[in-house]
C-alpha positions as CSV (number, residue, x, y, z in Angstrom):
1,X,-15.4,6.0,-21.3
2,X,-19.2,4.9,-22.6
3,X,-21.9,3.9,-20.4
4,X,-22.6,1.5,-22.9
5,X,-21.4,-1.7,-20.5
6,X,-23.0,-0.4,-17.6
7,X,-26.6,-0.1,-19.3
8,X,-26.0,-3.9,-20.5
9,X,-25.7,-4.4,-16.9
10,X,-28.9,-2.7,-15.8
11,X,-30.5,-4.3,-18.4
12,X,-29.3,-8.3,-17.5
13,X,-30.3,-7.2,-14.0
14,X,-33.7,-6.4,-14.6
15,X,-34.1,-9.4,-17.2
16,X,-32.5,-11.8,-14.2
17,X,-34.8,-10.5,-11.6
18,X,-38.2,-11.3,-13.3
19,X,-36.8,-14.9,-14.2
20,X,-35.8,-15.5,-10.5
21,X,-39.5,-14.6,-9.3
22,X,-40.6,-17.3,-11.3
23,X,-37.9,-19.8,-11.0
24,X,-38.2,-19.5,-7.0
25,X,-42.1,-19.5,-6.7
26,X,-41.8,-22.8,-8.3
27,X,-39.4,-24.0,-6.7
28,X,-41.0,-23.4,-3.1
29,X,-44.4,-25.4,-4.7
30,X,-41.9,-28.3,-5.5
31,X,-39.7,-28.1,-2.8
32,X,-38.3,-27.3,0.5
33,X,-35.4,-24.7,0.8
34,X,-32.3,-26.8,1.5
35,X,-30.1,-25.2,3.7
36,X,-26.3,-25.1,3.2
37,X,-23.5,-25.0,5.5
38,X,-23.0,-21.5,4.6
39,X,-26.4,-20.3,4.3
40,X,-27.2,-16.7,6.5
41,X,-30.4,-18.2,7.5
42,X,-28.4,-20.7,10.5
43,X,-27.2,-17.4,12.6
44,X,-28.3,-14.1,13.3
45,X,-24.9,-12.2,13.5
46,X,-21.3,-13.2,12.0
47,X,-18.2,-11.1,12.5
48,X,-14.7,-11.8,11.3
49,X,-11.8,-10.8,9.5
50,X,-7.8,-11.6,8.3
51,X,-4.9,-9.6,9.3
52,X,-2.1,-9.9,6.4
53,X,1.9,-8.6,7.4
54,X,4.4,-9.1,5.0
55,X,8.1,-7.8,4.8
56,X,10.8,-7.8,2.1
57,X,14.5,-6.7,1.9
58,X,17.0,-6.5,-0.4
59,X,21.1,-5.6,0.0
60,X,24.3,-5.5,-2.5
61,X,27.2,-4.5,-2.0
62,X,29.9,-4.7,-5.3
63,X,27.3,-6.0,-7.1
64,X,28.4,-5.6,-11.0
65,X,24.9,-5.4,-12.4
66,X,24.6,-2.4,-10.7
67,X,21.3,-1.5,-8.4
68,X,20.0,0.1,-5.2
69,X,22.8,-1.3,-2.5
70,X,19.4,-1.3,0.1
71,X,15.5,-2.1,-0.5
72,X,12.7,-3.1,2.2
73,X,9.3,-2.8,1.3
74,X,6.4,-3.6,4.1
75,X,2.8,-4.1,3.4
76,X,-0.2,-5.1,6.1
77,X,-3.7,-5.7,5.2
78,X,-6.7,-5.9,7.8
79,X,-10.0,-6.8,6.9
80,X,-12.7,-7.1,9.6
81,X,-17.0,-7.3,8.7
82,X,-19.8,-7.8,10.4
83,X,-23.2,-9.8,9.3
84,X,-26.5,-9.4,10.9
85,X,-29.9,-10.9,9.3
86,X,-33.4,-11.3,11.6
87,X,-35.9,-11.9,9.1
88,X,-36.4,-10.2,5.9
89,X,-33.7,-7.8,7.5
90,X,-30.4,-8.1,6.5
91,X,-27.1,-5.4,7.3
92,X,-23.7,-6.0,6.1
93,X,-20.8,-4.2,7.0
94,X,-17.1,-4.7,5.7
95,X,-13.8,-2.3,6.4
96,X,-10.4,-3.1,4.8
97,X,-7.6,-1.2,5.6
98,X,-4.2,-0.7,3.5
99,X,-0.9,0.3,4.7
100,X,2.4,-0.2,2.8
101,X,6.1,1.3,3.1
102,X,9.4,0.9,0.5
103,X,13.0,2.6,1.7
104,X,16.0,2.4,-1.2
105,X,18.7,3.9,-1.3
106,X,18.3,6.0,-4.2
107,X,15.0,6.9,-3.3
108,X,14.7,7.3,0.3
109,X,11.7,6.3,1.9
110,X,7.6,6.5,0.6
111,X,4.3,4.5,1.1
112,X,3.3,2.3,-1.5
113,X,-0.3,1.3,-0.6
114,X,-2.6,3.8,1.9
115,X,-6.3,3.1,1.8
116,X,-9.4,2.7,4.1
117,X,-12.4,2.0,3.0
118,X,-16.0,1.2,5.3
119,X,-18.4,0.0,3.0
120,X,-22.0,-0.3,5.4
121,X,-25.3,-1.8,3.7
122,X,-29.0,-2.5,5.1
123,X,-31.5,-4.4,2.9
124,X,-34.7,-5.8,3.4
125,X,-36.1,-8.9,1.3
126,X,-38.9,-7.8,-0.8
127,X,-40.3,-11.1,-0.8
128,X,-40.1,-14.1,1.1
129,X,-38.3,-16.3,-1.2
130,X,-37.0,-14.2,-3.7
131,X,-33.1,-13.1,-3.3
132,X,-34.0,-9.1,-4.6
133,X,-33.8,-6.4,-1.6
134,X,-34.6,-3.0,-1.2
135,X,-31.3,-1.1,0.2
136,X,-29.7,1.6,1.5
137,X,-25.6,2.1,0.8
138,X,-23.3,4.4,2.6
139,X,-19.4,3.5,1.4
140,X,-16.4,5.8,3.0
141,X,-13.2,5.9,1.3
142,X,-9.8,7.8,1.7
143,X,-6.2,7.0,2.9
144,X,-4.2,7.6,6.2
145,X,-0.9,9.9,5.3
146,X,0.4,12.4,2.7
147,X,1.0,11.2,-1.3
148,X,3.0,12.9,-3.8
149,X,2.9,12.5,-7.3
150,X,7.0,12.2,-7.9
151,X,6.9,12.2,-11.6
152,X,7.3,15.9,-11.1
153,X,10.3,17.3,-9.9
154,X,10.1,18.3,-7.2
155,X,7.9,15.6,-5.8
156,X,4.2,17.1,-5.8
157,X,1.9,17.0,-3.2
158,X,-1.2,15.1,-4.7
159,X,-3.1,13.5,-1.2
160,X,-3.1,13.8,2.2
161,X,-5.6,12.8,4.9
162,X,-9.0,13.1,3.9
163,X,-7.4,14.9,0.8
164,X,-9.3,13.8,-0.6
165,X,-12.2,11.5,1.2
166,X,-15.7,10.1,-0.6
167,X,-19.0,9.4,0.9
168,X,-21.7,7.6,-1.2
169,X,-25.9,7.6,0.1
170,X,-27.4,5.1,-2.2
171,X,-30.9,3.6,-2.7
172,X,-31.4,0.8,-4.5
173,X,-31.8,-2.5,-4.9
174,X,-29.6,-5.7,-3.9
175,X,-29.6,-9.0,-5.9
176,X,-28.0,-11.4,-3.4
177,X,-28.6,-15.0,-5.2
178,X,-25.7,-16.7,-2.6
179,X,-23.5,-15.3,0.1
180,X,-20.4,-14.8,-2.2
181,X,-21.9,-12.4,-4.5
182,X,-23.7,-9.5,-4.5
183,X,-24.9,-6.6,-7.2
184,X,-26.6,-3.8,-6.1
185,X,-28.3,-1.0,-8.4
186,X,-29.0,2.8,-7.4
187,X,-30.6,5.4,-9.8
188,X,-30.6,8.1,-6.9
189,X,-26.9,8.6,-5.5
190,X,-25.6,11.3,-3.8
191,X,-21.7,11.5,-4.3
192,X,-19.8,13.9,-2.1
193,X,-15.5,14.2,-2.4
194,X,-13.9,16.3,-0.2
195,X,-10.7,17.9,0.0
196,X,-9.7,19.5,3.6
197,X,-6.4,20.1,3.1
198,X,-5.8,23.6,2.1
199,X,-2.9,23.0,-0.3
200,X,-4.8,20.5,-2.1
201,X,-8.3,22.6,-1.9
202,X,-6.5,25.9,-3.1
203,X,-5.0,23.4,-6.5
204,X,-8.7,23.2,-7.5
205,X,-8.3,19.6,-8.6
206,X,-10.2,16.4,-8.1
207,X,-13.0,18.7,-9.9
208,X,-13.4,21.0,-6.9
209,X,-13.3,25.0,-7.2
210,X,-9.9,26.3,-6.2
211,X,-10.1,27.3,-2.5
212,X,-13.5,24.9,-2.3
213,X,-13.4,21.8,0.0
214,X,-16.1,19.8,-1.3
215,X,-18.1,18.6,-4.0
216,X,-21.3,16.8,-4.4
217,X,-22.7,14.6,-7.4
218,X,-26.3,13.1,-8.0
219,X,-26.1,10.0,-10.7
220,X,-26.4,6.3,-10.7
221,X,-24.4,4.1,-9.0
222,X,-23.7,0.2,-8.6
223,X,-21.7,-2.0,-7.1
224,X,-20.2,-5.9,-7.4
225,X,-18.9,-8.0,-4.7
226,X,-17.7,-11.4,-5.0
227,X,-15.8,-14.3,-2.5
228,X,-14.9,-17.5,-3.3
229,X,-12.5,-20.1,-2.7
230,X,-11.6,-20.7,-6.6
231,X,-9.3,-24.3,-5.2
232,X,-8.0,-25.6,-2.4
233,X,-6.1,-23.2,0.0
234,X,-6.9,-20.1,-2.7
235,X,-8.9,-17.5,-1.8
236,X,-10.5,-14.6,-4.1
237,X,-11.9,-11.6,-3.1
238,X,-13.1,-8.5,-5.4
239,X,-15.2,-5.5,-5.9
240,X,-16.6,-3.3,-8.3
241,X,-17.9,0.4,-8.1
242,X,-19.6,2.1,-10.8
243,X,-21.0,5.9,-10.9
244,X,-22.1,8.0,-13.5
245,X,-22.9,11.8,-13.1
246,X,-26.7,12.4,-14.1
247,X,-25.4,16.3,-14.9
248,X,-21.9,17.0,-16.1
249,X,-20.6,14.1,-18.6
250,X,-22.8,10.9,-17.7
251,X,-21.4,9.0,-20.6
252,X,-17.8,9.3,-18.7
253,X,-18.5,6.4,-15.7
254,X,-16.1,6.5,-12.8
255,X,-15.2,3.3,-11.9
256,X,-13.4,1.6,-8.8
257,X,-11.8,-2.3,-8.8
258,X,-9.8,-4.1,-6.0
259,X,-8.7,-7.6,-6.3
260,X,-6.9,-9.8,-4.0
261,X,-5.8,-13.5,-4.1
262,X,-4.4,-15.4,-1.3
263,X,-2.9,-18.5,-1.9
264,X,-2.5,-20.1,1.2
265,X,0.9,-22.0,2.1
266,X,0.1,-23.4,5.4
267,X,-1.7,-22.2,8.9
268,X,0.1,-18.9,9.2
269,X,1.7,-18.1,6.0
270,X,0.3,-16.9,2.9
271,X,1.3,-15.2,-0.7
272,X,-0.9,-12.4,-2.4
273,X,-1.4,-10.4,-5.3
274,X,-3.8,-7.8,-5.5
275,X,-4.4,-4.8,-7.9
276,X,-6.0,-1.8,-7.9
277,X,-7.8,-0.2,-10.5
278,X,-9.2,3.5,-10.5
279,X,-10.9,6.0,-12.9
280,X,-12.1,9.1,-12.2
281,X,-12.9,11.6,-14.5
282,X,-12.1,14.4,-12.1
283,X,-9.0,13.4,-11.1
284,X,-6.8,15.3,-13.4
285,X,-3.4,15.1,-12.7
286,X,-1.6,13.0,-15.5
287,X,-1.0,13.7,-19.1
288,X,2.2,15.9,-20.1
289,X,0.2,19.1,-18.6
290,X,-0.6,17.0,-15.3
291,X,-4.8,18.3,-16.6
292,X,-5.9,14.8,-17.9
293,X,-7.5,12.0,-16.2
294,X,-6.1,8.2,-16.3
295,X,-6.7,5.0,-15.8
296,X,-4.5,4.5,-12.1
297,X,-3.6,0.9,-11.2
298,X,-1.8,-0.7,-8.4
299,X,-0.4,-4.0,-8.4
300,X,1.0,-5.3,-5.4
301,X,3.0,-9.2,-4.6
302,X,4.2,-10.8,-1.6
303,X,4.7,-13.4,1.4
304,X,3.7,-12.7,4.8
305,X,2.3,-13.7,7.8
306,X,-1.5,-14.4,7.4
307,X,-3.9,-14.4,10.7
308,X,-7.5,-15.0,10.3
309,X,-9.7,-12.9,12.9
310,X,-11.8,-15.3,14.9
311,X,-15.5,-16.0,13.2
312,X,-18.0,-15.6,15.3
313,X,-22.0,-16.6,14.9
314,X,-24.7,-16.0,17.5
């Protein structure tokens, strides 16, 4: 994959950032600030969150067009963050957590969606009406229980509990023009994946030595974040991770996507789609020698119960 795109995307940022000095120094000569609704500046702290549940099943029994006689599948999705701003100050914090299940009869029983991720970021305004911080990133991301990779026979062991785990340190800069959406920019990022499961470590893959347990990268990194209620009652939420290794292959960027849509049925119900996309150079376990990397992708549907955590401002 070429790093062409993601120098574009340096490049618009730096271009956007010297228009929107000028665009906002005149606009606080014209103008006061108007304050929205929505706008940080009302509170000092906001905390909330949704807690998604929902659960499928399936039976046949003399069914001609033949199939798996039982199916369930059971996905939950919790989201919780925390806001803070005093000032020029600003720290965001945001945790989602993934947890699905699927039993048939033909296949038994295996998880179809594991992942945590705590994504923490503190930023302070470099000026007083611009919308440009300078910022520090830490981002935490691995999955709960063991995966296997059951295109293999037998079914391989491919992940397991902080098996493996990364940790991002990033400094940078954050360009927050509203509260739905945010890009932040690092040259300097420190990229650490480890691997403590033995099995795992002693395979040598997701680039590690065999019998190693970790492995840190230096590059650039950036991020995308974007909210926003597209219509009435639907809900988008997304994110994009870039990172590109200053040393071994920079022109091969890893990237990281989720993407989720809710489309709200009433108080407590709701249907979703989301879908995962991952690329990791150092993940090698596809191709017909289970050596190359791939693009991964999750794609998940459903109908649950849908609770929004309490929202709380102070």
């Amino acid at each position: 994959m070429k790093n062409l795109g993601f120098i574009i995307m340096i490049l618009f940022a730096v271009q956007a950032f010297s228009q929107d000095v000028v665009v906002n120094k005149l606009r606080s000569e014209t103008s006061r600030t108007v304050k929205k609704e929505t706008d940080t500046t009302i509170w000092k702290s906001k905390r909330g969150g949704m807690f998604l549940f929902s659960l499928s099943q399936g039976s046949l029994s003399n069914w001609a067009a033949g199939g798996d006689n039982f199916s369930m599948a059971a996905s939950s999705y919790l989201n919780y963050y925390y806001l803070y701003k005093h000032g020029r100050q600003v720290w965001d914090n945001n945790m989602d957590l993934n947890l699905g299940y699927v039993n048939t009869s033909s296949s038994g029983g295996r998880k179809n969606d594991d992942r945590m991720d705590f994504l923490s970021k503190y930023g302070y305004k470099m000026d007083t009406v611009g919308k440009w911080y300078l910022s520090g990133l830490f981002n935490f991301r691995s999955q709960f229980f063991d995966g296997f990779n059951y295109g293999s026979t037998p079914a391989e062991l491919s992940s397991s509990f902080l098996s493996p785990a990364y940790f991002i340190l990033s400094v940078g800069f954050d360009y927050k023009p509203t509260d739905k959406f945010s890009l932040f920019l690092s040259p300097l990022t420190s990229r650490w994946t480890v691997v403590t499961n033995k099995i795992l470590s002693n395979k040598g893959i997701y680039g590690l030595t065999p019998g190693s347990h970790s492995l840190n990268e230096i590059g650039t990194f950036a991020t995308v974040n974007y909210t926003s209620t597209l219509a009435k009652n639907i809900i988008y939420k997304g994110r994009l991770d870039l990172f590109s290794n200053y040393i071994k292959k920079p022109q091969n960027i890893d990237f990281f996507m989720t993407n989720q849509i809710a489309f709200k049925i009433n108080k407590y119900f709701s249907a979703t789609y989301s879908l995962d996309m991952i690329y990791d150079d150092n993940v090698r376990l596809f191709g017909p020698n289970h050596s190359s990397p791939a693009l991964q992708t999750k794609s998940l549907i459903g109908i649950g119960f849908l609770k929004p955590l309490n929202i709380i401002k102070k």
